[in-house]
Steps between C-alpha positions, in 0.01 A plus 500: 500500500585753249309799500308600176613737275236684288523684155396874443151481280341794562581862301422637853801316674763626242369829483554531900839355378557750295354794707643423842747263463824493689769406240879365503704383287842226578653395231300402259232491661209730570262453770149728543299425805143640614394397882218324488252316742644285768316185488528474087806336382802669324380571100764533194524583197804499237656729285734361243546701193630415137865632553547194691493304210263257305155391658703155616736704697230718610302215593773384696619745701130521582474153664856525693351804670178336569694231652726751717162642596356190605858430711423885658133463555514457847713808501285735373207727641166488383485744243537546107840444303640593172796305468682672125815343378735701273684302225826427731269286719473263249881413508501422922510175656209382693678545863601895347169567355321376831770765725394739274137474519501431899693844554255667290185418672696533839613865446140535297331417814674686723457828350 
C-alpha cells in the first residue's frame, strides 16, 4: 500500500518552511524541508512560477512532480516539503525530472 501524501494548508507550516527550512537545489529543482512529527505523513507543497511558461505548462509540470512524489513517497521522512521548479524543469523527461527530485530530497534530508 502506498503511503499518503498530504498537501501544506496551513500559513503555520510554510512559515516553519520558510523560517527553518533546510534548502537545496539540483538542477532544476529546489527542495525546502522542515522536520516534522514522526507518526504524521510526509506534507508538500509546490512552487511553480510564471517563467515556466503558460498556466498549461505550469499546470503540468505541477502534476509530473506530484506523480514523482507519489513514486518517492515511501522515500521520504515525515516532515514538510516545498518542492520549486525553475523554468528548465519543464523541458526534462519524466525518468530526469524524477532523478532530479529524488537527489534533492535525499541530500535535503540529510543535512
Amino acid at each position: 500500500m502506498a503511503r499518503p501524501v498530504w498537501r501544506v494548508r496551513t500559513r503555520q507550516t510554510f512559515d516553519e518552511l520558510r523560517r527553518s527550512g533546510r534548502r537545496v537545489r539540483t538542477g532544476p529543482v529546489t527542495v525546502t524541508f522542515a522536520v516534522g512529527g514522526p507518526t504524521e505523513p510526509p506534507k508538500v507543497a509546490y512552487a511553480v512560477g510564471r517563467r515556466v511558461g503558460r498556466a498549461v505548462q505550469r499546470n503540468r509540470l505541477r502534476r509530473r512532480l506530484r506523480a514523482v512524489v507519489a513514486d518517492l513517497a515511501p522515500t521520504m521522512r515525515p516532515g514538510a516539503y516545498l518542492i520549486g521548479a525553475a523554468p528548465q524543469a519543464a523541458a526534462l523527461s519524466f525518468e530526469e525530472l524524477k532523478a532530479a527530485v529524488s537527489r534533492a530530497l535525499q541530500a535535503v534530508t540529510e543535512q
